[in-house]
C-alpha positions in Angstrom: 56.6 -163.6 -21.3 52.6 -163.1 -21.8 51.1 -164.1 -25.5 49.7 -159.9 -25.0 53.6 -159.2 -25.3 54.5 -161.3 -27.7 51.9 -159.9 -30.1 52.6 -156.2 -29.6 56.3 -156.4 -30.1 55.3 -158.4 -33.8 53.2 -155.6 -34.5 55.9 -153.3 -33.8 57.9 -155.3 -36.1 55.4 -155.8 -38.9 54.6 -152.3 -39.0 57.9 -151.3 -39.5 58.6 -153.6 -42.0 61.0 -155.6 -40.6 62.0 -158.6 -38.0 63.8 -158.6 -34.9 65.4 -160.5 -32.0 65.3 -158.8 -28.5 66.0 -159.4 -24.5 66.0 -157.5 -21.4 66.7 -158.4 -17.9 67.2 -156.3 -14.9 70.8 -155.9 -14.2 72.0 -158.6 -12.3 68.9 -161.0 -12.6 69.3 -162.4 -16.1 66.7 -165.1 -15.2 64.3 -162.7 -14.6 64.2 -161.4 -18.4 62.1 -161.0 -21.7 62.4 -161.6 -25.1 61.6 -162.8 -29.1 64.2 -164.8 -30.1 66.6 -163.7 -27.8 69.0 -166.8 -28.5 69.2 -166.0 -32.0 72.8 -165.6 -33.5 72.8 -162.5 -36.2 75.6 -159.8 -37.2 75.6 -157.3 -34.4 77.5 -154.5 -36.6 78.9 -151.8 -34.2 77.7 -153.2 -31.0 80.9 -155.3 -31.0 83.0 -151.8 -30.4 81.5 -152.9 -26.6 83.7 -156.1 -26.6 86.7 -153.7 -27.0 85.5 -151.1 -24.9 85.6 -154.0 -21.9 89.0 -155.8 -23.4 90.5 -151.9 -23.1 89.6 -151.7 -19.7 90.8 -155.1 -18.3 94.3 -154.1 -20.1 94.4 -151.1 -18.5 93.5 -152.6 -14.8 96.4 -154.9 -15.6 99.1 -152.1 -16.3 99.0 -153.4 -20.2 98.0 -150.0 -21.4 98.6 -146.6 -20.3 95.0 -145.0 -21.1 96.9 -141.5 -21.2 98.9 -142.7 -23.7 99.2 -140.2 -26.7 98.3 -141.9 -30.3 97.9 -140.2 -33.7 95.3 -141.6 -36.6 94.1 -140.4 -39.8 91.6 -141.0 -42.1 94.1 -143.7 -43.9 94.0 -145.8 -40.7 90.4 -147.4 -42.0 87.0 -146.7 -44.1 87.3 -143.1 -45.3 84.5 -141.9 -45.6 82.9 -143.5 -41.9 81.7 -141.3 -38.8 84.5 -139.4 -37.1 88.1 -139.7 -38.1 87.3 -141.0 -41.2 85.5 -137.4 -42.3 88.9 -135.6 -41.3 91.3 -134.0 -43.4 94.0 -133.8 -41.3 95.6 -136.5 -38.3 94.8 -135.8 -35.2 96.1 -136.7 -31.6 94.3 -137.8 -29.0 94.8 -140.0 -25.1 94.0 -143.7 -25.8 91.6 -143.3 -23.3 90.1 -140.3 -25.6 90.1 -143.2 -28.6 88.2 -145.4 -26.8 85.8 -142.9 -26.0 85.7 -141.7 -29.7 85.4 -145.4 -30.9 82.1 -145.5 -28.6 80.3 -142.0 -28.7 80.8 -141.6 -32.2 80.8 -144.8 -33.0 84.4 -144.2 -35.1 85.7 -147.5 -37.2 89.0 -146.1 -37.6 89.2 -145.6 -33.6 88.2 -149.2 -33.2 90.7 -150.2 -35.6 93.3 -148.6 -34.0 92.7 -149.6 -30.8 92.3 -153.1 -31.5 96.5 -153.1 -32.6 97.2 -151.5 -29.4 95.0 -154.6 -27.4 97.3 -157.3 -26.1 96.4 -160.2 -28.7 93.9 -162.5 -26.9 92.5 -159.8 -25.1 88.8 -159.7 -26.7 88.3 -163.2 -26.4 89.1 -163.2 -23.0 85.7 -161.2 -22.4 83.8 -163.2 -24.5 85.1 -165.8 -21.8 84.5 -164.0 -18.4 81.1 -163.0 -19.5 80.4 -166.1 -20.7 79.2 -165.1 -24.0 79.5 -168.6 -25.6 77.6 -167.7 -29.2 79.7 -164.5 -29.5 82.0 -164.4 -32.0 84.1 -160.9 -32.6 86.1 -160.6 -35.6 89.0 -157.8 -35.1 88.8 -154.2 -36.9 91.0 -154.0 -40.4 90.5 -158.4 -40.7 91.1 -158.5 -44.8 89.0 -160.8 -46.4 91.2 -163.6 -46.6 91.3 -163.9 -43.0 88.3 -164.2 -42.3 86.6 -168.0 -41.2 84.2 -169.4 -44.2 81.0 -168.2 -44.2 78.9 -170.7 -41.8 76.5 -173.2 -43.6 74.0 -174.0 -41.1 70.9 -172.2 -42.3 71.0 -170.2 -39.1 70.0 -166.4 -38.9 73.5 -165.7 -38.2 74.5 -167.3 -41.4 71.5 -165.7 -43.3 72.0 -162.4 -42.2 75.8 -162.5 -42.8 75.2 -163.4 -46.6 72.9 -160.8 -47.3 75.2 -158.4 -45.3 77.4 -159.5 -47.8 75.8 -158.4 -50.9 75.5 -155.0 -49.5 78.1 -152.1 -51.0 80.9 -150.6 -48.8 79.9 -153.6 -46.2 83.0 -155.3 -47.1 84.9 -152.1 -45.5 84.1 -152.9 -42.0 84.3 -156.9 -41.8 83.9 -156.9 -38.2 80.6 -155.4 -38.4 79.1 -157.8 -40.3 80.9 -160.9 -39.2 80.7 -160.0 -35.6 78.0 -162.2 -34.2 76.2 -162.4 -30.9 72.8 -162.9 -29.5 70.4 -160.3 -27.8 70.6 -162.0 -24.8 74.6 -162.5 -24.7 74.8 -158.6 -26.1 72.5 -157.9 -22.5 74.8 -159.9 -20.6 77.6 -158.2 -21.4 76.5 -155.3 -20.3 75.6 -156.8 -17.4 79.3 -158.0 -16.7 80.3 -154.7 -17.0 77.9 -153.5 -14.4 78.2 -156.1 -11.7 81.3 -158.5 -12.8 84.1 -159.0 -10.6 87.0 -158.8 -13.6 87.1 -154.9 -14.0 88.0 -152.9 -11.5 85.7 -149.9 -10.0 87.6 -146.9 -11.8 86.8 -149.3 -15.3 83.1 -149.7 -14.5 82.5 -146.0 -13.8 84.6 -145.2 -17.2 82.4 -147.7 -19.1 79.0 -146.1 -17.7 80.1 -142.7 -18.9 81.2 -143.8 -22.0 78.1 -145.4 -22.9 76.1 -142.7 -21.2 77.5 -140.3 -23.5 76.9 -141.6 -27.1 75.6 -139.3 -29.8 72.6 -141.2 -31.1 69.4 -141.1 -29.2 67.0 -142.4 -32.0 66.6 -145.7 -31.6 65.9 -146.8 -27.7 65.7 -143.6 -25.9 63.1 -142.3 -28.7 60.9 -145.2 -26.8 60.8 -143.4 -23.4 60.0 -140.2 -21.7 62.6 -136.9 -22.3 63.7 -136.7 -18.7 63.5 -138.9 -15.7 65.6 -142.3 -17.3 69.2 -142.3 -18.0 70.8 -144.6 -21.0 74.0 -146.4 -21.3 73.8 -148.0 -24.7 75.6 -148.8 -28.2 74.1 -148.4 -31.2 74.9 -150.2 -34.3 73.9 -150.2 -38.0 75.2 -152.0 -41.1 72.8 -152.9 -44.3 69.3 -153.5 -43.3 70.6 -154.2 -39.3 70.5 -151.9 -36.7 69.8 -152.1 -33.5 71.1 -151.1 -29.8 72.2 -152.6 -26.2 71.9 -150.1 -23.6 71.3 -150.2 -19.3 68.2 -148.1 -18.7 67.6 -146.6 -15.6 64.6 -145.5 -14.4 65.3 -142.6 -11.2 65.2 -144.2 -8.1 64.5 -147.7 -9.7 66.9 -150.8 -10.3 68.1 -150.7 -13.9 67.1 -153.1 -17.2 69.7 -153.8 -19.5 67.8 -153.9 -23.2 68.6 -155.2 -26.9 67.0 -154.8 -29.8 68.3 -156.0 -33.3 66.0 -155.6 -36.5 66.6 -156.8 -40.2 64.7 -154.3 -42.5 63.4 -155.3 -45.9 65.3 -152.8 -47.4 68.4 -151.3 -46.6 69.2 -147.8 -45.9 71.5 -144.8 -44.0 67.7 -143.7 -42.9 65.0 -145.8 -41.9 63.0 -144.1 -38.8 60.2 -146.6 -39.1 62.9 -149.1 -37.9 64.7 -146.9 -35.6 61.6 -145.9 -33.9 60.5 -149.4 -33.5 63.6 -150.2 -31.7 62.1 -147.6 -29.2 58.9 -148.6 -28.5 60.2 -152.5 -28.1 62.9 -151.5 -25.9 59.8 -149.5 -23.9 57.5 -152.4 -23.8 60.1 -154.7 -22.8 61.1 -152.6 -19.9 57.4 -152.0 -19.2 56.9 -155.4 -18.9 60.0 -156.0 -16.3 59.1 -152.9 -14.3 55.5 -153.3 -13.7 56.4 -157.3 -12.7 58.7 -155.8 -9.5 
């Protein structure tokens, strides 16, 4: 990674007033990749609906799940009050498969909640295994607060940004956005896994890349990049001052670059484009970067 790079990602960052961790690699050449503190353990807050994305689709190629499966959830299934389901005022029924796909493009707490009691127990750490994601930790949806581990006392980001997360109102709701953890690098890889990993079968990869290809929010690394001519697969997440997103970019008629991009904010916020932009333009220099070195 050039000094030149370095520098104009911590302007990015400065300007926006915040810091940041970030990685990209072109799918399927991880040692090819880019980054600022891309082995840096922090709270990955909705990203980790990803982990259950991939753990639904393994039970599924298994014959654990029936992704056709009808399943009924309200608001009273998790944080009223939270994107989708959790606005309703009435149940509503829906194909597991349909959940999932809520859980993602909506990015729906109370979908991810549900699903996770229909996962065979082990399931999501099984993931973390095949794609090797040794710094991931993902705590389940609807975890109370007296199951989860003690906070860590290492001094590391993770640590730090899971304390302040904690000091946050209405965090507490969603304990496995802020005590999920992973790394930009291991958030990049899973993707990657997903892509090119022989575990999932090839009806679970395509249902993956239109899930992802379908979600909602396009103001954080699509606002980096041209309106037509690339294609995202991504996840956004947000909790506190974090946000940030993983998402496979592809370029027409050009290999694809998987991309993260986590930033801390001084402040916290429901709306902070300064930091939602600069997710963009990193996520564009980063993919710059790989593109033009081909």
């Amino acid at each position: 990674m050039t000094r030149s790079l370095r520098a104009r990602i911590g302007t990015e960052l400065v300007a926006a007033g915040c810091d940041g961790w970030c990685w990209a690699h072109p799918v399927g050449e991880e040692a090819a990749g880019v980054g600022v503190g891309a082995d840096s353990q922090t709270s990955i807050s909705s990203m980790y609906k990803v982990h259950l994305l991939a753990a639904f689709c393994l039970a599924v190629d298994r014959g654990l799940l029936n992704p056709l499966d009808a399943v009924t959830l309200s608001a009273d299934d998790g944080p009223v009050g939270t994107p989708g389901v959790g606005l309703f005022a009435d149940p509503v029924t829906m194909s597991l498969r349909d959940l999932v796909r809520q859980m993602v493009v909506l990015s729906d707490s109370i979908a991810a909640r549900v699903l996770q009691r229909r996962l065979p127990p082990g399931l999501v750490g099984e993931v973390v295994s095949l794609a090797n994601l040794e710094d991931t930790t993902i705590v389940a949806p609807g975890t109370t607060e007296s199951e989860l581990p003690a906070l860590p006392e290492d001094g590391s980001a993770a640590s730090e940004a899971i304390r302040l997360l904690a000091s946050y109102p209405r965090v507490r709701q969603d304990p496995a956005a802020y005590r999920s953890v992973s790394t930009p690098r291991q958030l990049c890889r899973l993707l990657d896994w997903i892509w090119t990993g022989p575990d999932l079968t090839g009806v679970s990869r395509a249902f993956t890349r239109t899930v992802l290809g379908q979600q909602v929010w396009g103001h954080r690394i699509p606002s980096g990049f041209p309106a037509g001519g690339v294609r995202f697969h991504g996840k956004t997440g947000t909790i506190g001052p974090v946000r940030g997103e993983v998402s496979v970019v592809a370029v027409d008629e050009e290999a694809p670059i998987v991309v993260a991009v986590i930033t801390r904010s001084a402040r916290s916020g429901p709306n902070l484009a300064a930091a939602d932009a600069a997710i963009g333009r990193i996520a564009r220099l980063l993919v710059d970067e790989l593109r033009m070195s081909r």
